[in-house]
mmCIF entry with sequence, helices, sheets and N, C-alpha, C, O atoms, coordinates in Angstrom:
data_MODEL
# 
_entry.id   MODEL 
# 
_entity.id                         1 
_entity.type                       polymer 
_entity.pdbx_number_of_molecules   1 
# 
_entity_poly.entity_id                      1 
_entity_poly.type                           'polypeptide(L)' 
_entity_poly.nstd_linkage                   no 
_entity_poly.nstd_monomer                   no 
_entity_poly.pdbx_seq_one_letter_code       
;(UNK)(UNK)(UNK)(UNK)(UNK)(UNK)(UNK)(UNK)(UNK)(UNK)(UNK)(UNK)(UNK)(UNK)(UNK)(UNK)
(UNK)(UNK)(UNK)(UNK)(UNK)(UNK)(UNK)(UNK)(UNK)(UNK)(UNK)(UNK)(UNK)(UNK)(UNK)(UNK)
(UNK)(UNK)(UNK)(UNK)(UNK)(UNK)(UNK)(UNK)(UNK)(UNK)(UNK)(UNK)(UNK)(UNK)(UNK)(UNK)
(UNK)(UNK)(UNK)(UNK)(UNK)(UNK)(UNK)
;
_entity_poly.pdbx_seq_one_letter_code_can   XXXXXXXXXXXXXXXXXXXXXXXXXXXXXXXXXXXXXXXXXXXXXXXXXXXXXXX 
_entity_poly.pdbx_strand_id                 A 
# 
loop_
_entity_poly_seq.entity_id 
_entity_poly_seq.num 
_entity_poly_seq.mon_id 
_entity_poly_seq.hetero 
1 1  UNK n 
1 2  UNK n 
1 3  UNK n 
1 4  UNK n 
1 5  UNK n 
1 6  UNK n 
1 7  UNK n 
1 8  UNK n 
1 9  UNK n 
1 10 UNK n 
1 11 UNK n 
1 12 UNK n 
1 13 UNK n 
1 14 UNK n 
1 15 UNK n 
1 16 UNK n 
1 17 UNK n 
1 18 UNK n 
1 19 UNK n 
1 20 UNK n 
1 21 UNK n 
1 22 UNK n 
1 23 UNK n 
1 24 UNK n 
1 25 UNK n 
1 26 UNK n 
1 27 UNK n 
1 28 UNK n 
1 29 UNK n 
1 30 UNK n 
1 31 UNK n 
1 32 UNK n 
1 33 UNK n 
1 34 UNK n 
1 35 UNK n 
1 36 UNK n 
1 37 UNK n 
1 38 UNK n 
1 39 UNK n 
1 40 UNK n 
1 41 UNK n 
1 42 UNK n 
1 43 UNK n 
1 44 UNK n 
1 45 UNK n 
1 46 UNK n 
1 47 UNK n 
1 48 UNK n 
1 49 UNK n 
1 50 UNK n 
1 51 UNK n 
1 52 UNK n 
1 53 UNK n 
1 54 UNK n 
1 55 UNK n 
# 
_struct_asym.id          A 
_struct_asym.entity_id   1 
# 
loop_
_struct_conf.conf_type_id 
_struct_conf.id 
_struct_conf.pdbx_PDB_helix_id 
_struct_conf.beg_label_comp_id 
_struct_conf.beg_label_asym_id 
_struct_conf.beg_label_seq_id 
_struct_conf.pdbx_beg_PDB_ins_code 
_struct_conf.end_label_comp_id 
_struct_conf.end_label_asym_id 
_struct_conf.end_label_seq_id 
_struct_conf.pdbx_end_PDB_ins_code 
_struct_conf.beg_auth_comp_id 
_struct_conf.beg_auth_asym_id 
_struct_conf.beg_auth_seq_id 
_struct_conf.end_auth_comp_id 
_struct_conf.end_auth_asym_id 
_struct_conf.end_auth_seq_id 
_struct_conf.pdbx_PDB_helix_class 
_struct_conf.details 
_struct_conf.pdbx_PDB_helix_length 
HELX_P HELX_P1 AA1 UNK A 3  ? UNK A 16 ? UNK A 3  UNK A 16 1 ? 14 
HELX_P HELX_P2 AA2 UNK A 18 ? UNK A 25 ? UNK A 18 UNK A 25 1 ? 8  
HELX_P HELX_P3 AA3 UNK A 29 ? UNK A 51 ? UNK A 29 UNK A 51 1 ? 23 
# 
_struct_conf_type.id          HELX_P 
_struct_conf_type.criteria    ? 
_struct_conf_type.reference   ? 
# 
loop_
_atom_site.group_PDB 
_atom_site.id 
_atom_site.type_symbol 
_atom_site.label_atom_id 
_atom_site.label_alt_id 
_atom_site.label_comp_id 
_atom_site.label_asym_id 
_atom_site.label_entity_id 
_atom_site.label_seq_id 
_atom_site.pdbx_PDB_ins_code 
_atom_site.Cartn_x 
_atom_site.Cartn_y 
_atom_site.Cartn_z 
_atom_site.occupancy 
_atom_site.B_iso_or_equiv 
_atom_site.pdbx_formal_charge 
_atom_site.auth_seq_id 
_atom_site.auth_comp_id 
_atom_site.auth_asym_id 
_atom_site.auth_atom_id 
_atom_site.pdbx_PDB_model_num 
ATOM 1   N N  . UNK A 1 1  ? 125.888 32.624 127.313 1.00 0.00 ? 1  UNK A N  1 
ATOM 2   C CA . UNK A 1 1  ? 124.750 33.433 126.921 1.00 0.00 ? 1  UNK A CA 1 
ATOM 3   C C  . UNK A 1 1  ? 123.487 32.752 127.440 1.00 0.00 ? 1  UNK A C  1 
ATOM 4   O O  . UNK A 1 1  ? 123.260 31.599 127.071 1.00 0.00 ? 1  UNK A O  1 
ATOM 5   N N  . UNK A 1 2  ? 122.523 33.472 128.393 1.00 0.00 ? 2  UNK A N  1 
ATOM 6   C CA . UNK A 1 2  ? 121.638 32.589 129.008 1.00 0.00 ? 2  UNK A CA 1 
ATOM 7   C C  . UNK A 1 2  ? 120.348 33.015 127.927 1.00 0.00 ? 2  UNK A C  1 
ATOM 8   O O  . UNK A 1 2  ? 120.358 33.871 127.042 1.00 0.00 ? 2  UNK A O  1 
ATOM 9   N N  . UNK A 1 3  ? 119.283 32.120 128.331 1.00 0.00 ? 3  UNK A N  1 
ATOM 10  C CA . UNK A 1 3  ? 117.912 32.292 127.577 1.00 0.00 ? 3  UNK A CA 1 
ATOM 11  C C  . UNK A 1 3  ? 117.091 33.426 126.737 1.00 0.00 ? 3  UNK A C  1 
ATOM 12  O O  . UNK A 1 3  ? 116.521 33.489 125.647 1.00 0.00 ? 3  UNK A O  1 
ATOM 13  N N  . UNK A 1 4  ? 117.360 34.335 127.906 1.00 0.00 ? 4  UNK A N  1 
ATOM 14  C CA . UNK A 1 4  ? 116.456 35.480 127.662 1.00 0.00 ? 4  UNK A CA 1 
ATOM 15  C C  . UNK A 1 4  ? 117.889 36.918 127.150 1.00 0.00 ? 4  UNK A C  1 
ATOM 16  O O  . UNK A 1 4  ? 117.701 38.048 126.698 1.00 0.00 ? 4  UNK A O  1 
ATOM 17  N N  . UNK A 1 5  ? 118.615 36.522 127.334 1.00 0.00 ? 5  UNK A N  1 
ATOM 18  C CA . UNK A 1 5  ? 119.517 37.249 126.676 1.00 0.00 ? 5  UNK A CA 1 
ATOM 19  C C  . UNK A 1 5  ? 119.747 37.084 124.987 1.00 0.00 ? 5  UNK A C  1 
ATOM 20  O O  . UNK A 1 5  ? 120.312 37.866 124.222 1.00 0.00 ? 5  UNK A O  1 
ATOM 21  N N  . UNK A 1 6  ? 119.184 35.948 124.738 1.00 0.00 ? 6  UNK A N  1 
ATOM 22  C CA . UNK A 1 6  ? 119.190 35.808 123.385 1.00 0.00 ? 6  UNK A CA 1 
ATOM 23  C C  . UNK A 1 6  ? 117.921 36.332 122.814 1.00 0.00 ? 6  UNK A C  1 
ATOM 24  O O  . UNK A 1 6  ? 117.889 37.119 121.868 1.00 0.00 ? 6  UNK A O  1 
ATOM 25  N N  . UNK A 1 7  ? 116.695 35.782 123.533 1.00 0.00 ? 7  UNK A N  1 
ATOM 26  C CA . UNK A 1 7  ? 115.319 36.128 123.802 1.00 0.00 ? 7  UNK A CA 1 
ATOM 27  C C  . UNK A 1 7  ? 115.444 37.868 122.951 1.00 0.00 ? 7  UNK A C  1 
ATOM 28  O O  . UNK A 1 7  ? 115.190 38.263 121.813 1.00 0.00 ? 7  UNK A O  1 
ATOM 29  N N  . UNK A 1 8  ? 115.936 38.495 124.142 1.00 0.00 ? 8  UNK A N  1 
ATOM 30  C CA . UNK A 1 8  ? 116.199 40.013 123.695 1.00 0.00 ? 8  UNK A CA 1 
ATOM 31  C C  . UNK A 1 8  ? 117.131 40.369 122.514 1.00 0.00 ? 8  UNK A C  1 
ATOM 32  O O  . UNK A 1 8  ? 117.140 41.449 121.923 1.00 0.00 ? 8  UNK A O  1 
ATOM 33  N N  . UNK A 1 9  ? 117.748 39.526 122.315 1.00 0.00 ? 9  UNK A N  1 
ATOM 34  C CA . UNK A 1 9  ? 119.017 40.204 121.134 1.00 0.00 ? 9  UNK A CA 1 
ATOM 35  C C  . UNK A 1 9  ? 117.832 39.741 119.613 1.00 0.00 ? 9  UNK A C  1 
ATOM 36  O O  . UNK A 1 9  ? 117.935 40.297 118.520 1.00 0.00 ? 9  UNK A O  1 
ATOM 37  N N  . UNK A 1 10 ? 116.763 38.610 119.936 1.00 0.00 ? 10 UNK A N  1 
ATOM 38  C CA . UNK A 1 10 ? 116.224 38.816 118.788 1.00 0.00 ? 10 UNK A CA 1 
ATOM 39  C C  . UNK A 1 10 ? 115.394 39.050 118.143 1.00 0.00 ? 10 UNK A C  1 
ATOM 40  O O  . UNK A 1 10 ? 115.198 39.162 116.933 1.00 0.00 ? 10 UNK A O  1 
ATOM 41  N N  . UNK A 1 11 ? 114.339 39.211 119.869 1.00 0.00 ? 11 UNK A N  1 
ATOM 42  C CA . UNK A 1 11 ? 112.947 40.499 119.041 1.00 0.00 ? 11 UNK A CA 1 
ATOM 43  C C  . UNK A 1 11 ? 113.848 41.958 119.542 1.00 0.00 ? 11 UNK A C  1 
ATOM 44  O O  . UNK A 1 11 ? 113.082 42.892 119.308 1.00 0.00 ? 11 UNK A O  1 
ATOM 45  N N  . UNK A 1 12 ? 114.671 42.302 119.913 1.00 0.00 ? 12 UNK A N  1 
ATOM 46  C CA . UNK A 1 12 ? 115.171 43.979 119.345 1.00 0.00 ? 12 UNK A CA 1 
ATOM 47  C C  . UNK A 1 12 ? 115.373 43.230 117.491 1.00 0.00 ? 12 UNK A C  1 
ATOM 48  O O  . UNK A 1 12 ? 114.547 43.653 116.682 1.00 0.00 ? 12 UNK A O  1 
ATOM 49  N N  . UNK A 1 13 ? 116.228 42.396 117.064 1.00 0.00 ? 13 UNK A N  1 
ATOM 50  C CA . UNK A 1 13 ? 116.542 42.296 115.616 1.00 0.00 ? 13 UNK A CA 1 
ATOM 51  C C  . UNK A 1 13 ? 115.567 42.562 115.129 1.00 0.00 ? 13 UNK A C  1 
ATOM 52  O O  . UNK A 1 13 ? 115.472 43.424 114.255 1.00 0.00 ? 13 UNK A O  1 
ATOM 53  N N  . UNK A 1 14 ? 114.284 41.654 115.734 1.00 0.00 ? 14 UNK A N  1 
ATOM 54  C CA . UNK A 1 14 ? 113.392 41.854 114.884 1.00 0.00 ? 14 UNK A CA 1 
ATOM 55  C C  . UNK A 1 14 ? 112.141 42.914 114.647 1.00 0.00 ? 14 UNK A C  1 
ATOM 56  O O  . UNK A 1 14 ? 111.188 42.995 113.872 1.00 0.00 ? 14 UNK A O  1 
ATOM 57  N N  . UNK A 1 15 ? 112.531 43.470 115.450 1.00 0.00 ? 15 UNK A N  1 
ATOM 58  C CA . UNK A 1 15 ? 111.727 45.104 115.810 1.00 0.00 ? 15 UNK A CA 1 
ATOM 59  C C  . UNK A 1 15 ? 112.344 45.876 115.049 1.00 0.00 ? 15 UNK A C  1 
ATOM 60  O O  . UNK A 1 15 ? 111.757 46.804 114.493 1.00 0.00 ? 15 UNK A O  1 
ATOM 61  N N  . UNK A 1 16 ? 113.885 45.597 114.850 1.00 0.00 ? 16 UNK A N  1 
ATOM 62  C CA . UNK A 1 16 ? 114.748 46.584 113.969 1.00 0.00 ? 16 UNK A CA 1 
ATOM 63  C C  . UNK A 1 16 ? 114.791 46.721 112.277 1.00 0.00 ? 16 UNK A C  1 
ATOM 64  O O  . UNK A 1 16 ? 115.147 47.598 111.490 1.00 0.00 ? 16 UNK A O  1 
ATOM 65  N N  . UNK A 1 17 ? 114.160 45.204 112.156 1.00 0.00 ? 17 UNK A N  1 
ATOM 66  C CA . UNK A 1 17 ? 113.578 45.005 110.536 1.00 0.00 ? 17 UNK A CA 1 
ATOM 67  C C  . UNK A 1 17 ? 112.275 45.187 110.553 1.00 0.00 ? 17 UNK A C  1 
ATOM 68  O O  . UNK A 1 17 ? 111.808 45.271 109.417 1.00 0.00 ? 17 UNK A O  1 
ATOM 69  N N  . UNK A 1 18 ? 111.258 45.311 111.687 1.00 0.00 ? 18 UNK A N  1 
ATOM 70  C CA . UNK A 1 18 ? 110.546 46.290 111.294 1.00 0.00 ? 18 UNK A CA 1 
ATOM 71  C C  . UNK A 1 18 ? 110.043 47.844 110.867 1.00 0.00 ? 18 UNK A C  1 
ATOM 72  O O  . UNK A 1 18 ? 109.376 48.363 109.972 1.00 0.00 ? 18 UNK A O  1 
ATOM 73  N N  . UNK A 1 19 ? 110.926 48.335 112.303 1.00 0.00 ? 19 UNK A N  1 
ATOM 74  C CA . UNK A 1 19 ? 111.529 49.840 111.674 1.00 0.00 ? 19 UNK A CA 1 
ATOM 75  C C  . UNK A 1 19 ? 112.054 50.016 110.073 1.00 0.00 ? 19 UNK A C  1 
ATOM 76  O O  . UNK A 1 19 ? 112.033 51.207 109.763 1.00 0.00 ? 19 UNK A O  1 
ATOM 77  N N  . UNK A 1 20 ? 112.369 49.420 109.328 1.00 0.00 ? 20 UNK A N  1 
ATOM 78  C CA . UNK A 1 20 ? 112.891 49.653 108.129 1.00 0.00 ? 20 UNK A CA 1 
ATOM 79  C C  . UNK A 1 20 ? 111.804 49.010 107.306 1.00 0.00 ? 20 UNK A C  1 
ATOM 80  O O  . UNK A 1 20 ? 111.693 49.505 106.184 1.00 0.00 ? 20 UNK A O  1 
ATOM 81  N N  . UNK A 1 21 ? 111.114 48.191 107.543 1.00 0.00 ? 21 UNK A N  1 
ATOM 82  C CA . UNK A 1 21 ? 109.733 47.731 106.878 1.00 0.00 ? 21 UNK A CA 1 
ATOM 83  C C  . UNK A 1 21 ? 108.702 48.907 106.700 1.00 0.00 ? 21 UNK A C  1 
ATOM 84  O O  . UNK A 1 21 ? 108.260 49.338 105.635 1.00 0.00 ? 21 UNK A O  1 
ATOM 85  N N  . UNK A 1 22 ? 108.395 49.363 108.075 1.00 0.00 ? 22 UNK A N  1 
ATOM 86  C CA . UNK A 1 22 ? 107.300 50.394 107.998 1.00 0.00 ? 22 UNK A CA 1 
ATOM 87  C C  . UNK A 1 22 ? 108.380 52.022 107.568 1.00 0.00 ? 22 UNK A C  1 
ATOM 88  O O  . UNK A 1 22 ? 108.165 53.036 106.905 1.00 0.00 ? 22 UNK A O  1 
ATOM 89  N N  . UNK A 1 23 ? 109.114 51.690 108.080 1.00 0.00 ? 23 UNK A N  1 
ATOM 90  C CA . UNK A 1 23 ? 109.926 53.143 106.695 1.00 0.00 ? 23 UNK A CA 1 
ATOM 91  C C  . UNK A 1 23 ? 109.747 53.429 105.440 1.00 0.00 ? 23 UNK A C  1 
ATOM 92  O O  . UNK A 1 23 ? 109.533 54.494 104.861 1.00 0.00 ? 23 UNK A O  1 
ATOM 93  N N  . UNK A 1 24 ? 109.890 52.054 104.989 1.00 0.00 ? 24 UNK A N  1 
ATOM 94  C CA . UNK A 1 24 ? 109.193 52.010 103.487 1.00 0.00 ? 24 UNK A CA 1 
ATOM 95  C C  . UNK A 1 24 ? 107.723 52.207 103.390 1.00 0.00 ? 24 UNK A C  1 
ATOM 96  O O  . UNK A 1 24 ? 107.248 52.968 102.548 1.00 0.00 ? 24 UNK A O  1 
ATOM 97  N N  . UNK A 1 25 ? 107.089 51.629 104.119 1.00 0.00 ? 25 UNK A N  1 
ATOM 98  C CA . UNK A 1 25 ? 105.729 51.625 103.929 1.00 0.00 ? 25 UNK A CA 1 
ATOM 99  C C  . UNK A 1 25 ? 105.313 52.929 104.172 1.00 0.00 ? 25 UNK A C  1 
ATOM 100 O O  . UNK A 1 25 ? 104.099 53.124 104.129 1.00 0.00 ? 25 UNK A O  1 
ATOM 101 N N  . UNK A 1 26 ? 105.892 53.666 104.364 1.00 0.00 ? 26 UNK A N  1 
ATOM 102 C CA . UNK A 1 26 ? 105.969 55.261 104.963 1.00 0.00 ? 26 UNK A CA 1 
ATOM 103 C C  . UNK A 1 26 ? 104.573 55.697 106.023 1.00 0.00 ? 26 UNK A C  1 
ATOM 104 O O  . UNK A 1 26 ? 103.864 56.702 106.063 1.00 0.00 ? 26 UNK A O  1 
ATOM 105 N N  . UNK A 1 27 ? 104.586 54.550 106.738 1.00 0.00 ? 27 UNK A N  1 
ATOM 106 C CA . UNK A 1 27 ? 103.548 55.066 107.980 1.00 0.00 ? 27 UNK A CA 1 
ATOM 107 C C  . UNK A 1 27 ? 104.130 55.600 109.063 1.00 0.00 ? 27 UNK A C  1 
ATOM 108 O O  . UNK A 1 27 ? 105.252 55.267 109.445 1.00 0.00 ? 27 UNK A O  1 
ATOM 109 N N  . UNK A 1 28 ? 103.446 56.415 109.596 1.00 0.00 ? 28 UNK A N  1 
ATOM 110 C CA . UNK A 1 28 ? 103.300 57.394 110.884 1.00 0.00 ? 28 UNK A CA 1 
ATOM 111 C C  . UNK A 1 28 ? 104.818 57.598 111.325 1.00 0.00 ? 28 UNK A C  1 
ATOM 112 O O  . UNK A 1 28 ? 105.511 56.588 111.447 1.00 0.00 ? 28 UNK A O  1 
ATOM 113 N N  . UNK A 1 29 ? 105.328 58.759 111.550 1.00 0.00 ? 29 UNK A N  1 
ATOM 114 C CA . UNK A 1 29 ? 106.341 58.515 111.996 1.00 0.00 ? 29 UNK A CA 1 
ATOM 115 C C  . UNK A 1 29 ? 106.506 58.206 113.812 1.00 0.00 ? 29 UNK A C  1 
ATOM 116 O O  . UNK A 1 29 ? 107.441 57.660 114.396 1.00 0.00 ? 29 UNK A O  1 
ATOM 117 N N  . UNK A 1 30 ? 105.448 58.684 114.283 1.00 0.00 ? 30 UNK A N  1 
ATOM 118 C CA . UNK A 1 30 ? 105.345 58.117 115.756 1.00 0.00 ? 30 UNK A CA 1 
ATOM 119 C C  . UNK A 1 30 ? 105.338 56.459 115.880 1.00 0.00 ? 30 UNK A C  1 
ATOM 120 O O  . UNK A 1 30 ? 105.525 55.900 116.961 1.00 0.00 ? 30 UNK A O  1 
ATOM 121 N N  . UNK A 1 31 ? 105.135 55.856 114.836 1.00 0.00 ? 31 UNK A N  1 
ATOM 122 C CA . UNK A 1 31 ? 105.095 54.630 114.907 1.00 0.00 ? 31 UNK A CA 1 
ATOM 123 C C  . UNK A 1 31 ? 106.730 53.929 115.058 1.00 0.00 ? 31 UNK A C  1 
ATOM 124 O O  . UNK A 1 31 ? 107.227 53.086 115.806 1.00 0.00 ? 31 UNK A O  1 
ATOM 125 N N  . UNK A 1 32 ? 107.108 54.559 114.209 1.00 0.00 ? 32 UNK A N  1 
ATOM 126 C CA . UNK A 1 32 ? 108.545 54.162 113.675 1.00 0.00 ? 32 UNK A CA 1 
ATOM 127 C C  . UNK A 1 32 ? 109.898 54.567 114.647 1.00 0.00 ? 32 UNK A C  1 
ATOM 128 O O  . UNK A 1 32 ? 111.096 54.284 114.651 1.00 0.00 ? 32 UNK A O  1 
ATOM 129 N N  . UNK A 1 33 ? 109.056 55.324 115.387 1.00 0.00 ? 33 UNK A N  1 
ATOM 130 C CA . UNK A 1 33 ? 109.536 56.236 116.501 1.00 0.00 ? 33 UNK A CA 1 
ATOM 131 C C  . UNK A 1 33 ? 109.657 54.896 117.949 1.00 0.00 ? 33 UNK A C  1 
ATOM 132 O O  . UNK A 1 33 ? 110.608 54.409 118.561 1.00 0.00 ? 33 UNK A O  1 
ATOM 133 N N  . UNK A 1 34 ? 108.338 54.734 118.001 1.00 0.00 ? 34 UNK A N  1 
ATOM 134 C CA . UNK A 1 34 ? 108.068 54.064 118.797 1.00 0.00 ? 34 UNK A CA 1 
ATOM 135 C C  . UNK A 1 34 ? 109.220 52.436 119.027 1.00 0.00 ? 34 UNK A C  1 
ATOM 136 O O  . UNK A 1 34 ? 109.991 51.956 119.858 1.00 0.00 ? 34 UNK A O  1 
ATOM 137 N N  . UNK A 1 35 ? 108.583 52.092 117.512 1.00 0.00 ? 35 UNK A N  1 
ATOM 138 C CA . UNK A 1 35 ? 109.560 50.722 117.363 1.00 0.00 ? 35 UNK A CA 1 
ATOM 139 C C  . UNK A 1 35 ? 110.758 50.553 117.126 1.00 0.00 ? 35 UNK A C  1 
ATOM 140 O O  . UNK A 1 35 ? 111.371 49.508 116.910 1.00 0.00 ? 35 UNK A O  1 
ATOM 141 N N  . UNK A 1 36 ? 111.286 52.158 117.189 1.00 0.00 ? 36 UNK A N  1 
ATOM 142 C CA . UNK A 1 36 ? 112.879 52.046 117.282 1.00 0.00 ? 36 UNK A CA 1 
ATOM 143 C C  . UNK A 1 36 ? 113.263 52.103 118.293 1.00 0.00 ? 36 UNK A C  1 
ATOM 144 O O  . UNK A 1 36 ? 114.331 51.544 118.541 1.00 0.00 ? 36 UNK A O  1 
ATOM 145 N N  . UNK A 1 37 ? 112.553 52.804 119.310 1.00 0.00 ? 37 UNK A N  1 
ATOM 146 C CA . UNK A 1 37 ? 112.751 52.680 120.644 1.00 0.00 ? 37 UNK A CA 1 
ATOM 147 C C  . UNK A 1 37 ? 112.919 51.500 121.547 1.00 0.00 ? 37 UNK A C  1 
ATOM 148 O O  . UNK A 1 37 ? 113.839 51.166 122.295 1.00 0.00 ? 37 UNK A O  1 
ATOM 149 N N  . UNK A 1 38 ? 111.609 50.896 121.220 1.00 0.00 ? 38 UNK A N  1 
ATOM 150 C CA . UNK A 1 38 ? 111.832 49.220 121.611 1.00 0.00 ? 38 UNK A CA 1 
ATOM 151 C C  . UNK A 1 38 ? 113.045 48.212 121.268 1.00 0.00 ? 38 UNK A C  1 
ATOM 152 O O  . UNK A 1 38 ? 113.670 47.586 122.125 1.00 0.00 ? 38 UNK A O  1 
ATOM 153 N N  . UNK A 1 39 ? 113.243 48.164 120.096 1.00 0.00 ? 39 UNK A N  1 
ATOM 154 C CA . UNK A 1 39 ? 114.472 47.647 119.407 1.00 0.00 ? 39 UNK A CA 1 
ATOM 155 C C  . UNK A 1 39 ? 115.461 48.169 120.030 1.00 0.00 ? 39 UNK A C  1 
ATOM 156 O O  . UNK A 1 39 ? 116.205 47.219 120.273 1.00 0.00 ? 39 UNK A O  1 
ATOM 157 N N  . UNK A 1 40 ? 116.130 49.539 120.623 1.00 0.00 ? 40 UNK A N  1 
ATOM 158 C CA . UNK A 1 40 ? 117.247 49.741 120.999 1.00 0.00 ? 40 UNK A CA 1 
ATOM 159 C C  . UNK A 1 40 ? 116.711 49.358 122.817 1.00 0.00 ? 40 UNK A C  1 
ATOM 160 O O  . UNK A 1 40 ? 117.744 49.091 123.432 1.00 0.00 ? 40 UNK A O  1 
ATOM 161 N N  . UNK A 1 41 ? 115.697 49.283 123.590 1.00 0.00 ? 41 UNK A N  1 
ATOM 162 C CA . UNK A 1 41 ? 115.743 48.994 124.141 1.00 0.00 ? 41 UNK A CA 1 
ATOM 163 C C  . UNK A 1 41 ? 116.187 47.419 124.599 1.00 0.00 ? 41 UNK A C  1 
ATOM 164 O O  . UNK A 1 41 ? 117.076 47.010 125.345 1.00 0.00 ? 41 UNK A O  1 
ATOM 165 N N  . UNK A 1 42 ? 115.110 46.710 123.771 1.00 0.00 ? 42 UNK A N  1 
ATOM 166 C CA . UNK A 1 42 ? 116.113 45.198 123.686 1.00 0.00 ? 42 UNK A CA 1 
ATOM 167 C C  . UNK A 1 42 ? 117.355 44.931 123.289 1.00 0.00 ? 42 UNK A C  1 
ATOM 168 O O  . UNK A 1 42 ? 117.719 43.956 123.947 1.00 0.00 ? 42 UNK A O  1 
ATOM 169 N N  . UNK A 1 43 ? 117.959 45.174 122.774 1.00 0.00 ? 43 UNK A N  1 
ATOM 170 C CA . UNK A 1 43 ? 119.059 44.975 122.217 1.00 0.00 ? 43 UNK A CA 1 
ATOM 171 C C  . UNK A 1 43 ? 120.306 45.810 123.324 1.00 0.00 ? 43 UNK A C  1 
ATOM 172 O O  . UNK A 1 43 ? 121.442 45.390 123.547 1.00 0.00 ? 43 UNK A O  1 
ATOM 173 N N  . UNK A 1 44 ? 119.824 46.775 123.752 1.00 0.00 ? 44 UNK A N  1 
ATOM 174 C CA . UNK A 1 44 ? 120.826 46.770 124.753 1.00 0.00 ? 44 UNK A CA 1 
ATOM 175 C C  . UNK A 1 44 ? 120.691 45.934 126.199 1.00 0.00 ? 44 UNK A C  1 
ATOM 176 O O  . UNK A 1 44 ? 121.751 45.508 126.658 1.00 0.00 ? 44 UNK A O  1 
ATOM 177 N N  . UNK A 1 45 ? 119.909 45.766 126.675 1.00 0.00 ? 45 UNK A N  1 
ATOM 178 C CA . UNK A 1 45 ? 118.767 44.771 127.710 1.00 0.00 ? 45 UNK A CA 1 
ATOM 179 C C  . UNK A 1 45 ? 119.858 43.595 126.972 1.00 0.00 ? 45 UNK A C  1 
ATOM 180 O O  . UNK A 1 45 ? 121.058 43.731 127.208 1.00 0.00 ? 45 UNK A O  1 
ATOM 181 N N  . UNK A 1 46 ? 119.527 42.773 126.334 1.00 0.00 ? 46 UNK A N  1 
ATOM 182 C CA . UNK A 1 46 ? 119.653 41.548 125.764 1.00 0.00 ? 46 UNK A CA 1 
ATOM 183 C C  . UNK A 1 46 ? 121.834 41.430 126.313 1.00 0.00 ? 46 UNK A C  1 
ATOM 184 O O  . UNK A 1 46 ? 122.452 40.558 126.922 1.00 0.00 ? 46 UNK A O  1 
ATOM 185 N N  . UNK A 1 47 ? 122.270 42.715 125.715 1.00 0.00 ? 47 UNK A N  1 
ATOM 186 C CA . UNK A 1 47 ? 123.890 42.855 125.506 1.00 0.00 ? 47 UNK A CA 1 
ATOM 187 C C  . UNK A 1 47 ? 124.481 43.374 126.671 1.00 0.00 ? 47 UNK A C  1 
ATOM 188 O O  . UNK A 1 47 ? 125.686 43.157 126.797 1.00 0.00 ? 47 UNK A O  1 
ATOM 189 N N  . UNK A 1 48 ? 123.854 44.069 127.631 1.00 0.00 ? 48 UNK A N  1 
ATOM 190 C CA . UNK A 1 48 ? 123.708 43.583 129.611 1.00 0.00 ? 48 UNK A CA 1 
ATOM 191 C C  . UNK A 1 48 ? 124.001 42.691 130.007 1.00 0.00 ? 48 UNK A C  1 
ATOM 192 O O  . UNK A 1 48 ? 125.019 42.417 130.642 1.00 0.00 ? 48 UNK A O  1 
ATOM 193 N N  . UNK A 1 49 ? 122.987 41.944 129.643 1.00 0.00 ? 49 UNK A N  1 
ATOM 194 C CA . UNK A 1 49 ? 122.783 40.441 130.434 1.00 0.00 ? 49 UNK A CA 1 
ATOM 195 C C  . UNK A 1 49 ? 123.517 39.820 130.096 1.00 0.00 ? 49 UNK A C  1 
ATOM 196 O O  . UNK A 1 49 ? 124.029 39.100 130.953 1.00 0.00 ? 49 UNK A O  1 
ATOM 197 N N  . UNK A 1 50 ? 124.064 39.696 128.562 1.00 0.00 ? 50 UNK A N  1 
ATOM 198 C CA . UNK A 1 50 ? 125.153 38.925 128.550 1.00 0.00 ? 50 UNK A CA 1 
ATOM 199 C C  . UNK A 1 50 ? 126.661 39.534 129.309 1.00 0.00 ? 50 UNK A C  1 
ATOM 200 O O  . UNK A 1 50 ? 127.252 38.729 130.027 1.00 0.00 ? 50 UNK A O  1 
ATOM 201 N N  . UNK A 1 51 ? 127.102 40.569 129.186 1.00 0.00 ? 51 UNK A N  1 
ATOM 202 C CA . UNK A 1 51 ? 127.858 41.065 129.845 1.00 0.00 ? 51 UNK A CA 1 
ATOM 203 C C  . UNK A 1 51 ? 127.884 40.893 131.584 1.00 0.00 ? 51 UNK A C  1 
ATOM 204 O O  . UNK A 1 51 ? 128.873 40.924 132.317 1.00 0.00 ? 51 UNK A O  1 
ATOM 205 N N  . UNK A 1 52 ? 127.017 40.778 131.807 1.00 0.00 ? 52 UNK A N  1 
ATOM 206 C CA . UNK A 1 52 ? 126.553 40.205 133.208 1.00 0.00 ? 52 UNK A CA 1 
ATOM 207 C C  . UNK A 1 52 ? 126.493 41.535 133.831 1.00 0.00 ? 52 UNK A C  1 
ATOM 208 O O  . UNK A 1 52 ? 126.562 41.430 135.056 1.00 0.00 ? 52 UNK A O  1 
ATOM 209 N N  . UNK A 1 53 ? 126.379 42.866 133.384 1.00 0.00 ? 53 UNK A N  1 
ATOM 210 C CA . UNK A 1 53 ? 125.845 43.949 134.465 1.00 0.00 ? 53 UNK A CA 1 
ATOM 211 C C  . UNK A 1 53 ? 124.749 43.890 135.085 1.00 0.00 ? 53 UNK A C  1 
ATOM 212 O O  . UNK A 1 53 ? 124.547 43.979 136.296 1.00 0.00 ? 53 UNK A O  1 
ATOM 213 N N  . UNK A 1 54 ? 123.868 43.704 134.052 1.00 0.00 ? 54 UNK A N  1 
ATOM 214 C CA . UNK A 1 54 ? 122.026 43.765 134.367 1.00 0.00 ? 54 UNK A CA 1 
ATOM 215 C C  . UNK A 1 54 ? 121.690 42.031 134.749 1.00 0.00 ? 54 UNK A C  1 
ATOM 216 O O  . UNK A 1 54 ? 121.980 41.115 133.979 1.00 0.00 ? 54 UNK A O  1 
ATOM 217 N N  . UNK A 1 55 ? 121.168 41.887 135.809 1.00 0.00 ? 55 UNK A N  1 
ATOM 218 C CA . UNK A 1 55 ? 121.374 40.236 136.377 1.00 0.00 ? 55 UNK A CA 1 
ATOM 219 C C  . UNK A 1 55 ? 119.703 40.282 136.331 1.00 0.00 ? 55 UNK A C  1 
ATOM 220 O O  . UNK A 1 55 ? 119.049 39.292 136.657 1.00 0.00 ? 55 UNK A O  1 
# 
């Protein structure tokens, strides 16, 4: 598992406990929108690289 593959597996985590932070907090849903997007973007990015597709 190289650097930035971890890098990504743990601001998506932590983008993903924000999505459920601001859920509660019940702001904007474009917001929540937004930062779920990011989160599944890292987190698959992050699970690529380890797989070694995305170099």
């Amino acid at each position: 598992m190289t650097g930035l593959s971890t890098i990504l597996i743990v601001v998506g985590l932590f983008l993903a406990g924000g999505v459920y932070s601001f859920h509660k907090q019940k702001l904007p849903k474009g917001v929540i929108a937004l930062l779920g997007i990011c989160s599944v973007l890292c987190l698959v990015a992050g699970v690529l690289r380890i797989q070694g597709i995305w170099e």
